[in-house]
C-alpha positions in Angstrom: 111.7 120.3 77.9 108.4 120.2 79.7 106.9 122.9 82.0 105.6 122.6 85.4 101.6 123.7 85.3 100.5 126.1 87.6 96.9 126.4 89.4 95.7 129.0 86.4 95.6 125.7 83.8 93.3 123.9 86.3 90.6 122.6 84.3 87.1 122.1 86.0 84.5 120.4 84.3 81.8 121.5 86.3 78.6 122.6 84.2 77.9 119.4 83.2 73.8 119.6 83.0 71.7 117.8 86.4 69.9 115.1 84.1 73.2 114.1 82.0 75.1 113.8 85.1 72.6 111.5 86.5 72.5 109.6 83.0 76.3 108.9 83.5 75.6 108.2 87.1 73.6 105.3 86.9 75.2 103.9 84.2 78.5 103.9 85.6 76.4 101.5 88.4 75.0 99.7 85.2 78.7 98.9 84.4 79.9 98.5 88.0 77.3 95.7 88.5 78.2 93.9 85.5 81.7 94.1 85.4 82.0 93.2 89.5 82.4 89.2 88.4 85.3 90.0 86.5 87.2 92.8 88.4 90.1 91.6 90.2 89.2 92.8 93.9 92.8 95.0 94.5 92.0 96.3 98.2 90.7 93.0 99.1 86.8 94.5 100.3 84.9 92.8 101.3 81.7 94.5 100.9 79.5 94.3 97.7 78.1 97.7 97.9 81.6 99.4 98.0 83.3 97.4 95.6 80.8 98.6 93.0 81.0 102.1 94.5 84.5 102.2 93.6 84.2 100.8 90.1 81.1 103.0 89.5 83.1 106.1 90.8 85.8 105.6 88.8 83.6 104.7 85.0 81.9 108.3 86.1 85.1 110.2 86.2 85.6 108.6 82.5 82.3 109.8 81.3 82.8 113.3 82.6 86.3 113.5 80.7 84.7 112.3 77.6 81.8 114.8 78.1 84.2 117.6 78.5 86.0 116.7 75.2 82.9 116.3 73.3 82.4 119.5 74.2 85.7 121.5 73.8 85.5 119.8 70.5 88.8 117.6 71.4 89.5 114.8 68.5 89.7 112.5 71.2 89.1 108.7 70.1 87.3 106.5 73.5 85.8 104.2 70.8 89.1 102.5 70.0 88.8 101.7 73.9 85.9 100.5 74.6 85.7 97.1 76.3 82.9 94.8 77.3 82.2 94.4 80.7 83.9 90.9 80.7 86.7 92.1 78.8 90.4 93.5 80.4 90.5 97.2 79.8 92.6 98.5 76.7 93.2 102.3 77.8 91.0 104.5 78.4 91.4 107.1 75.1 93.3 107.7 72.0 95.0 111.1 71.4 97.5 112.8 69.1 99.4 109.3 68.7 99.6 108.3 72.4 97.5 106.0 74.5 96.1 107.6 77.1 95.1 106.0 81.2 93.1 108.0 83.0 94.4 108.2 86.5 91.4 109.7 88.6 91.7 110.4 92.5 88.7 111.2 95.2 89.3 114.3 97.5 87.7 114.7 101.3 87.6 118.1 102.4 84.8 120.6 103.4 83.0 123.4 102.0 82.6 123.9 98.6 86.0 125.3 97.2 89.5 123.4 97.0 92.5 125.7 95.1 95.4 123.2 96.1 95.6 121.3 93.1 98.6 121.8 91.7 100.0 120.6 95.5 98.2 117.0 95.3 100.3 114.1 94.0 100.0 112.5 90.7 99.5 108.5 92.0 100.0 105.6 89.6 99.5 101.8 91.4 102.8 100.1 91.8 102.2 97.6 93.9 103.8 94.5 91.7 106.1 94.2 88.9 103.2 93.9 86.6 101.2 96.6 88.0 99.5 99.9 86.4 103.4 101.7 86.8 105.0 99.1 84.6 102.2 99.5 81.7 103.3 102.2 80.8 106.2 100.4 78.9 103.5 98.5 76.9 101.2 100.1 74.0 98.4 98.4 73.0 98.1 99.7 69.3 99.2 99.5 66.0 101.5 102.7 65.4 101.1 103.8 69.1 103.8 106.4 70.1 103.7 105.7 73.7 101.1 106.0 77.1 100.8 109.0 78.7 99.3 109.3 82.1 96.4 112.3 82.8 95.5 112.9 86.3 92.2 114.0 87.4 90.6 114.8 90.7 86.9 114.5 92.3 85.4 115.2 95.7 84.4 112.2 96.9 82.9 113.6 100.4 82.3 116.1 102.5 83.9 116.3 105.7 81.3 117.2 108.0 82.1 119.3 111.7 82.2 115.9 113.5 84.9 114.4 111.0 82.0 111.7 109.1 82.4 112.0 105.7 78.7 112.6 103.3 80.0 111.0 100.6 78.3 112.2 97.1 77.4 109.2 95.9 75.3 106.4 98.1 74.1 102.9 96.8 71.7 100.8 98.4 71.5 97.0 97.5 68.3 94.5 98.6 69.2 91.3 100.1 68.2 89.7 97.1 70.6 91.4 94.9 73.6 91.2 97.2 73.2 87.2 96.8 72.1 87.4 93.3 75.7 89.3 92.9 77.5 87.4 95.2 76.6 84.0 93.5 78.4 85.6 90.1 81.4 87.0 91.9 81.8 83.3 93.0 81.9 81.9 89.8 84.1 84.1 87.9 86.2 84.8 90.7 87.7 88.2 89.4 88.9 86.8 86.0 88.1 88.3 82.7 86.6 86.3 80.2 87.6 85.2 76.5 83.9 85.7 75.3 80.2 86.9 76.5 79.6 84.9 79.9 75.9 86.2 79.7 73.8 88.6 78.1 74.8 91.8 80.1 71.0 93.2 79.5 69.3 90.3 80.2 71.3 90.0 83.3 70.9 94.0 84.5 67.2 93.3 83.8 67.1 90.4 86.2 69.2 92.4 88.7 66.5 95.2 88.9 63.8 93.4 89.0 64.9 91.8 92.7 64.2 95.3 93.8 65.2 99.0 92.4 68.6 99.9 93.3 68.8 103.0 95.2 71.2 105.7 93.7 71.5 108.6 96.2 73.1 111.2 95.0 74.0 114.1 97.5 76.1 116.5 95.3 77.0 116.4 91.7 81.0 117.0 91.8 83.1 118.2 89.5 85.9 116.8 87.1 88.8 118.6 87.8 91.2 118.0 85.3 95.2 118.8 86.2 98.7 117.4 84.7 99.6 114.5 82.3 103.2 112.3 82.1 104.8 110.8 79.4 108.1 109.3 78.9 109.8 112.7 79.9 108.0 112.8 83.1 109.2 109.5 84.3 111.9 110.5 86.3 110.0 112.7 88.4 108.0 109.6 90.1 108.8 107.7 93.0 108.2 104.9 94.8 105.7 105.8 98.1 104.5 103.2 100.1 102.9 101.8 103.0 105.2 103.1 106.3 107.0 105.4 104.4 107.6 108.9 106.2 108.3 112.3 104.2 111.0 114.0 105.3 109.7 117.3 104.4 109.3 119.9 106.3 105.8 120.7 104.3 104.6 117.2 105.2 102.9 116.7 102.4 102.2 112.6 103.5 102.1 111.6 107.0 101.9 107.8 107.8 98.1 106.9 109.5 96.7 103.8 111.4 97.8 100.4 112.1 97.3 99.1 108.1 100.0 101.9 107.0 97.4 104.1 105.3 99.3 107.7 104.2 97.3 110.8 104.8 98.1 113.7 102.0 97.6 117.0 102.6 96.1 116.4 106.1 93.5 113.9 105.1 92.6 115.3 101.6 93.3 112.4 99.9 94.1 108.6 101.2 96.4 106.0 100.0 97.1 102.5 101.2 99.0 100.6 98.6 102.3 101.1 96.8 102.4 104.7 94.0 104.7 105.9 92.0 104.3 109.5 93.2 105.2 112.5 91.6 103.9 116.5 92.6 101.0 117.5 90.1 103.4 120.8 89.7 105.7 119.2 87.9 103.5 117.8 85.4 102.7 119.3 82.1 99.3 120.9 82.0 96.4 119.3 80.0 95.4 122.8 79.6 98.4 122.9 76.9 97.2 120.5 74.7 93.6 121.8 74.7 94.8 125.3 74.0 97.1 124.6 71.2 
């Protein structure tokens, strides 16, 4: 029988040193730029720049885990995972049997301190049959036991007085590289490949020597690490979707805009596709495992 976490097994990774940080930032970008080509575009953006953003974003909040278990001294196997840039993902870590996805969210709110974690919702893609929701029926390795979902959180902006958002990472592309990166997006057209379409290094080398990339980073936030589901969780999730309305008297998702967006917790965090939703609360704690 599991037990619902409460906000005292919060985990916040958040002493990660200034030049590591920026060592994982700028390779996340590194791995954003390279694996662009290949990445199925999901939200339909048009925009270079913010496509990478949200691949880079997301690779960061994978090195910041992996950090954070080096650390703690977690037996935690990410090798077993590792893909090439051209390659689908397998997972994104190995532990105590199970296959692991990390599912990591961005938070917009201001001032420095958030302590409603344990009220966000745990959000899993479920926009097709075949999405992220149904993988969870599928291991990936020999002798696997099962997937297990862990949700993390970062602060993607700060919400200034005037409601514009300083968002903590910024990317600035030349001319030159948006074509250069255009021109492969064209040809691969999203889909993975079998084998090494380039040489990734030859090809990031080429790509800064159009003109340096400008990483701007405003604030350095931290990993906060919450609940995880596995098959005993399952039941707890539900479907929540474009034009759906809560009929909770907390509000906790309010339907926003013309394109069906839902805004959580009064705009702390933003959703516009199809989840499987369930309340972090319910969750077991990744505390538990660590403390065992």
């Amino acid at each position: 029988m599991s037990i619902p976490m409460n906000e005292d097994e919060i985990i916040v990774v958040d002493h990660v040193p200034q030049d590591v940080y920026l060592t994982f930032v700028q390779g996340a970008v590194r791995y954003a730029v390279l694996s662009l080509p290949f990445t199925v575009n999901r939200m339909d953006i048009r925009e270079i720049e913010r496509r990478v953003f949200n691949i880079a974003k997301g690779k960061l909040a994978e090195r910041l885990f992996e950090w954070y278990c080096h650390q703690v001294g977690l037996e935690v196997d990410f090798r077993s995972c590792q893909t090439p840039f051209w390659a689908v993902d397998r997972r994104d870590f190995l532990f105590r049997g199970y296959e692991w996805d990390l599912k990591n969210n961005f938070l917009y709110y201001s001032g420095e301190k958030f302590n409603r974690y344990t009220q966000l919702p745990a959000l899993v893609p479920n926009r097709h049959d075949h999405d992220q929701w149904s993988s969870r029926l599928e291991t990936k390795f020999p002798h696997s036991r099962g997937v297990n979902f862990l949700f993390t959180f970062m602060k993607g902006a700060d919400v200034l007085p005037n409601g514009q958002r300083r968002y903590f990472l910024e990317l600035h592309f030349s001319e030159e590289q948006l074509r250069f990166l255009q021109k492969l997006v064209d040809k691969y057209q999203g889909h993975p490949a079998d084998h090494p379409p380039f040489d990734g290094e030859k090809c990031w080398q080429r790509w800064k020597r159009l003109n340096p990339t400008v990483i701007q980073l405003n604030f350095r936030p931290a990993l906060v690490i919450t609940g995880y589901a596995d098959r005993e969780q399952w039941h707890l999730f539900r479907n929540v979707g474009p034009g759906d309305t809560d009929s909770d008297s907390s509000k906790w998702f309010v339907p926003v805009g013309a394109r069906g967006s839902l805004s959580w917790l009064n705009g702390v965090l933003w959703t516009t596709i199809d989840n499987m939703v369930a309340p972090v609360d319910q969750l077991k704690s990744f505390h538990s495992l660590v403390s065992r």
